[in-house]
Each structure stands twice: as C-alpha cells, then as structure tokens.
C-alpha angles and dihedrals in degrees: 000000000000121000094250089047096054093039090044080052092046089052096047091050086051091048098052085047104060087036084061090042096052096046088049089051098055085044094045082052101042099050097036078120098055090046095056081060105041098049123078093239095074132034139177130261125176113223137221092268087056089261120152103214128184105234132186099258076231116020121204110187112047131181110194120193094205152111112225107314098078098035094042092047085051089051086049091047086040095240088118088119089055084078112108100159130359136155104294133179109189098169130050122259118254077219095049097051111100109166107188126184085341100305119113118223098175112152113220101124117111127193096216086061090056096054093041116022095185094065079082082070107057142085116296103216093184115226137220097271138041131005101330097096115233131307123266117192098200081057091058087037088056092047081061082222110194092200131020117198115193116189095147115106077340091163096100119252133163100275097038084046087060090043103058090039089060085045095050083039086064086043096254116153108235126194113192119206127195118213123197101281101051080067117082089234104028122209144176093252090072095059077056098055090053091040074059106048089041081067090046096049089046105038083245094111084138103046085045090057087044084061095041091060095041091062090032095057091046094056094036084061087049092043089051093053098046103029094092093054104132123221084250095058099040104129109228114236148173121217093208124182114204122197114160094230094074091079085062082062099054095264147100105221143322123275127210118228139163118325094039128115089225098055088042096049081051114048090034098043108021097026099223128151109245104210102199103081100180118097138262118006103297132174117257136196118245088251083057093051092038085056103054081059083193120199098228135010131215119201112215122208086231106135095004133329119294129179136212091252078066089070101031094053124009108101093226080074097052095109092069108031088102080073112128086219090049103048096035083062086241105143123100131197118217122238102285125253130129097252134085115255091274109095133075098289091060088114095069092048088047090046098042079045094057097038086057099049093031095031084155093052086054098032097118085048111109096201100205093053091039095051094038090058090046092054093049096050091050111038086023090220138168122262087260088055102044083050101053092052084049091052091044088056088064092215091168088080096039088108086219115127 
C-alpha cells in the first residue's frame, strides 16, 4: 500500500471518529433530563403538591425548610448527618422568654437538637414563619445542596411559589411537604402521609411505616377511650394561647378556633367541644374570654411556655380570675417545646390533652411512663437521651395529677 493511500485511510478513520463523537456529545446535551431518570442514582417521588420531582436515590446534602418533623425522620433513618442547612434557632427569643416567681420557663429546647447536637452547627436558612429570618435562596445555592425539603409554610403561596421557582431555576431538586394546616379541615393523617414520602425520598419506606404505626397506635389507645363520648358529655374547652405580649395588643390571650391542628387533634381524637367557633387562632378581649366561660382550658407553648400558676395568680390576669375554669383549678398546660402540635411528638400533647378533660378515662395512665416509652419506641434512644426530651417537655408544671 502506497504512503497517500495509508495516510488517505488514516484521515478517513479520524474523521469518522470526531463525526461519532460530535453527534454523542448533542445527544449526551439534549437528554441530560431522561438520564437522570433512566439511571439508578436518581428516581422519581411525587410530592405533597402532586409534583413529580427527580430526586438522588440517596441524597447526601439535604436542606431542609422545617421545624422538627424533616430533621427528626433523617436522625430515625439514620441520614441525620445528610443536613447541611435547616431552619435553626440557636438563641432564645427575646419574645419566648417568659421568667415567673423566679422560675424560667423559656422554651428553646428542640427535640431535633437532642437527637442531633450538631444541628446546632449548620447553616440556619431561615424559613417563612417564626425567628429564622427569610429565606434566601443564593445562601441554600452556596450550601450545593443535592436535595431541598420544604415543609415550612409548604402550602404554596405567592412568596414560597417564587421561592421554589428561583431554587428549580439553580437545579436544585425541591420536595415540597404539606403539613396540617396548610388543609381546610386538618387533620393527623396528613402528618402520616409526610412521615411517608420522607421514607420515599430517603429508601426508608419501612422505617417510615415503623414511625407511622408508632403515632397511629398511640392515638388508636386515646381514640378507644373517648370515641363513645356522647354530645351530651363532651367536656367544653378552650385551647388558649398566653403571651404576654397580647396584652400590648389590647388583648388577654389567643383563642383556637376552626381550621387549626390543635382544634382538630382535639374534637376528632379527644372529643372534646372547642368552645371558640371563629377561624384561624385570633386575639380576643378578657370579657371574650370571660364569655366563652369554658370548662377547661388548655395552655398552649405557643410564644413561650406558660403554666397554669400564670393565669391563677399573676395580677395581669386579674380580669379573668372569676373564670369557672380558673378558680375551679381547671386549666392545664401541654408538654413544652418550642413547636405547634404537628411533629412526631402530637401524641403527648393528645394524650396530656385527654388525661386533662377525661381525667377519669385516663385515671390508671402514669404520664410520665406512658410519654417516656413513647419517646423510646419512636427516636430509639439511651437512657441520657430519653431523659433530656423529657426534661425539655417541663411535666412538673403540667397541673395534671
């Protein structure tokens, strides 16, 4: 074979070679989307808006916009260490701090730190609610987040609608959970159904049913002993809420109506009749209060921690110390953490809830007992651990005997 002929044969093989490896390349940039579905390292989960979203099939860098229901689920599948950045609060509130007859009764102790100290270390992403600051979406960029959970304020409006656009805009996955009050009736299944795509997102489906049952079986021993209460025994009760500060806004307290988890956890589960009709959680005046002349009263944690000894003896409170509720020693504070009635740990509250209105339906239940093997079953932790969330729930000042 002559020179020109081997090197004409040479030119032709280079040239079929770069025309392959031109035409591999534009496929390879026009279907980078169907590969992400068609290899093992990524699947697809439909989330609680009816999204479909590409996910890592194991993701390693999580943000997750949440107060102690994402961050708690990763420490039971054991992907606590995922978190890179979540909604973090490391300080106390100047609005949560609530100091009476020397004893402070400041909420600032999360579960979810507990379980995980360094979540003290990471990355606060602020959040839509509360004392996180807002959300920026070049601060979660920086954090090259391979997943990013929101669960915060997750029921879509306007500005979390922008705020997942400019974060699918970076390429970063986003699931988008919907906890109970984002429904028009809320209820406890809910919490179930994000308890279920958390163990989608994650490979834990078992582990997340695990969890399901563990909550479900609680609330199935409460619903046994209360769902033959007739209309007729329902106890009447106000599910009040008592910073301090509402007397700064020409009130006394905040009343729970319709449309909140905690009036639905209690009509559905403890069958109790909620006394306050109006919507939504709204501020209301001492003759209000005076005139909803509840039964019972049950003190929510929202805003700080408050007992019962706030409303029976602090003249503030004067107004309203006539109150059949007050001066029959019938209110009732919830276990003490610094989140709504909505995570992991709403059976104690339920059950703490129940044992105060039915006290004689629940009369042979040692709380304590009954909450620290709840807390074990479901987080699986040591003796040091168990008791430091049972200190954090504060059940010395519950005024259930």
């Amino acid at each position: 074979m002559s020179k020109r002929k081997h090197s004409l044969i040479l030119l032709l093989i280079l040239l079929a070679v770069i025309i392959a490896a031109s035409g591999c390349t534009e496929d390879a940039s026009n279907s980078y989307e169907s590969d992400l579905d068609n290899t093992s390292g990524y699947k697809t989960v439909t989330d609680m808006r009816g999204v479909e979203v590409t996910v890592p099939e194991d993701p390693q860098r999580v943000v997750a916009m949440s107060r102690s229901l994402i961050d708690t689920a990763m420490y039971i599948f054991g992907k606590e260490d995922r978190i890179v950045g979540c909604s973090v609060e490391k300080t106390a509130t100047d609005q949560g701090t609530y100091v009476y007859n020397g004893t402070d009764y400041t909420v600032n102790t999360w579960i979810g730190q507990i379980l995980n100290p360094e979540l003290l270390n990471t990355t606060n992403v602020g959040g839509f609610a509360g004392p996180y600051g807002e959300p920026n979406a070049e601060t979660i960029a920086k954090l090259d987040p391979d997943l990013f959970i929101l669960r915060d304020m997750g029921e879509q409006d306007e500005n979390t609608e922008k705020f997942i656009e400019q974060l699918d805009s970076m390429g970063i996955p986003v699931v988008v959970l919907k906890y109970p009050s984002c429904y028009e009736n809320p209820d406890a299944e809910t919490i179930y159904d994000e308890v279920m795509l958390l163990g989608e997102v994650f490979g834990e489906e078992e582990e997340a049913e695990r969890i399901v049952e563990t909550m479900r079986s609680r609330i199935d021993f409460i619903t046994e002993r209360t769902g033959n209460i007739s209309e007729k025994e329902k106890v009447n009760v106000l599910y009040f809420g008592a910073p301090t500060n509402a007397f700064d806004k020409g009130g006394v307290g905040y009343a729970f109506g319709n449309g909140t988890i905690e009036l639905a956890l209690m009509e559905k589960i403890v069958n109790a009749n909620n006394v306050f009709k109006d919507n939504g959680r709204n501020l209301i005046s001492s003759e209000q209060l005076i005139s909803l002349d509840p039964d019972k009263i049950i003190l929510s944690t929202w805003s700080g921690y408050h007992p019962p000894r706030q409303l029976y003896d602090e003249e503030l409170y004067g107004n309203i110390q006539e109150m059949r509720a007050i001066k029959s020693g019938e209110v009732y504070s919830l276990a003490a953490t610094p989140c709504k009635s909505e995570r992991l740990k709403f059976p104690v509250n339920v059950m703490i809830a129940a044992k105060a209105i039915y006290p004689e339906r629940f009369e042979d239940i040692d709380l304590e007992t009954w909450i620290r093997e709840y807390i074990v079953e479901l987080y699986g932790t040591d003796e040091e651990t168990t008791n430091d969330i049972m200190n954090a729930f504060m059940l010395d000042y519950l005024e259930i005997t």
